[in-house]
C-alpha positions as CSV (number, residue, x, y, z in Angstrom):
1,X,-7.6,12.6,13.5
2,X,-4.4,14.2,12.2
3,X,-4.2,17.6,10.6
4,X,-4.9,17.7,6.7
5,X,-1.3,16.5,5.1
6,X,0.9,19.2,3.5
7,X,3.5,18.3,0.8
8,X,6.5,18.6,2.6
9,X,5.0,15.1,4.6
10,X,5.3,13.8,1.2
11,X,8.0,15.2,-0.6
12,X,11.3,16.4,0.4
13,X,11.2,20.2,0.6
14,X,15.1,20.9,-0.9
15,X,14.1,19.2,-4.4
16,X,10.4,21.0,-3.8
17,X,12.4,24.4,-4.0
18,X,14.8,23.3,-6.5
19,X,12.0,22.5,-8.9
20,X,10.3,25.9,-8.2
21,X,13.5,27.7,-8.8
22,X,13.8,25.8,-12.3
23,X,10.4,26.7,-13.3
24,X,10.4,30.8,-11.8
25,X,11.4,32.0,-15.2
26,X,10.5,29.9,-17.4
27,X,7.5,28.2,-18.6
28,X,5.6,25.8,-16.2
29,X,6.0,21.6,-17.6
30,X,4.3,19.9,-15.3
31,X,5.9,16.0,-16.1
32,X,9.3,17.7,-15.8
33,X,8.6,19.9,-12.4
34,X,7.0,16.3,-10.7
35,X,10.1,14.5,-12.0
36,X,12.3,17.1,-10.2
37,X,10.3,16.4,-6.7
38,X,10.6,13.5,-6.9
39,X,7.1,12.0,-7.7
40,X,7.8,9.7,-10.3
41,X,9.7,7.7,-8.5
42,X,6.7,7.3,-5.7
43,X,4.1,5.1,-5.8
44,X,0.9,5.1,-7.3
45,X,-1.0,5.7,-3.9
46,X,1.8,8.6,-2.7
47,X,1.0,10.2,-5.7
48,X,-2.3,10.0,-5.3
49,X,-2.0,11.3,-2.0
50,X,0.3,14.6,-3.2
51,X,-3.3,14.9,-5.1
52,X,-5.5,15.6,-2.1
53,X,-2.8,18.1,-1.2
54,X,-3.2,20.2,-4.1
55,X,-7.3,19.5,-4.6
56,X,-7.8,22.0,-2.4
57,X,-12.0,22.5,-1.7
58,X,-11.8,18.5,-1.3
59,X,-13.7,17.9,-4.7
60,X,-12.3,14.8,-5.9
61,X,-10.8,16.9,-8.8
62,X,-8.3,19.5,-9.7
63,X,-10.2,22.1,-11.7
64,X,-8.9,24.8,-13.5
65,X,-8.6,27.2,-10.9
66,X,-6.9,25.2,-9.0
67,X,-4.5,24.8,-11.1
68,X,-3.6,28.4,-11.4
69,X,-2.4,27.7,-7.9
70,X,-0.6,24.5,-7.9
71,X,2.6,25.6,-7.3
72,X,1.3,27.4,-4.0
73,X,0.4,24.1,-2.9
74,X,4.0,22.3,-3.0
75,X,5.2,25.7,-1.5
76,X,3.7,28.9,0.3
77,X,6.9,30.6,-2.1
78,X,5.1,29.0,-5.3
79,X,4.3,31.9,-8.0
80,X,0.4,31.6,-9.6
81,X,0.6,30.0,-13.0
82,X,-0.5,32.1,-16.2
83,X,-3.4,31.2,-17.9
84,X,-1.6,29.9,-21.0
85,X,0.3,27.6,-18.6
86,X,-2.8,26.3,-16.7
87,X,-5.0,25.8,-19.9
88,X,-1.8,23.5,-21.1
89,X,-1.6,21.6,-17.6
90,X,-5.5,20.9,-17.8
91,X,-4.8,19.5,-21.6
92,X,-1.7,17.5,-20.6
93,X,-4.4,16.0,-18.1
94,X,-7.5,16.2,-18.8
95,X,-8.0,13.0,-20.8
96,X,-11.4,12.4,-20.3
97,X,-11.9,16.0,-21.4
98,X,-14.2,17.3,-18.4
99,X,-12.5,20.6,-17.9
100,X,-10.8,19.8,-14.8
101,X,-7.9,17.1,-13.6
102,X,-9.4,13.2,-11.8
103,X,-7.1,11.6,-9.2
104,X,-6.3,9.4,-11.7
105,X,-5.4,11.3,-14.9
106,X,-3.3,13.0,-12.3
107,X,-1.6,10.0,-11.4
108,X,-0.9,8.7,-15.3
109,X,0.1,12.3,-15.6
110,X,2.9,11.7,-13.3
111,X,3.8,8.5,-13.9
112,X,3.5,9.1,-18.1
């Protein structure tokens, strides 16, 4: 069986670092950071796939404090996000309100 996936498989890493650079000083917009990698233009399954990369303990959902991390997960250089910018991640997200981010709100995230 292959090794788990890691985003650069998925993604190419010049726009990944482009997008982290855009989003080191300012504050996080997740629709606008997945646009810059490129994963609007992918398809529903890749997407979905970039999700199992960041959902980390292998849950079946990215919950809030995995969030805080996302940005680690498209690149070991990826800073933490603050807890203002997780809290409005999970609400751009969280449709179903849950607390915590489905493969598929993930995906109509993306693709909104």
């Amino acid at each position: 069986m292959a090794g788990k996936m890691v985003m650069t498989d998925l993604l190419k890493a010049e726009e990944i670092k482009k997008a982290l650079d855009a989003f080191a000083a300012e504050t996080f917009d997740p629709k606008k950071f997945f646009e810059m990698v490129g994963m609007r233009a992918m398809s529903a399954e890749n997407v979905k796939q970039v999700f199992k990369v960041l959902d980390v303990d292998g849950s079946g959902f990215i919950e809030e404090e995995e969030l805080k991390f996302v940005l680690r997960g498209f690149s070991k250089e990826g800073r933490d996000l603050t807890d203002a910018e997780t809290r409005a991640f999970l609400e751009a997200a969280d449709k179903d309100g849950d607390g915590k981010i489905g493969i598929d709100e993930f995906e109509a995230l993306v693709h909104e």
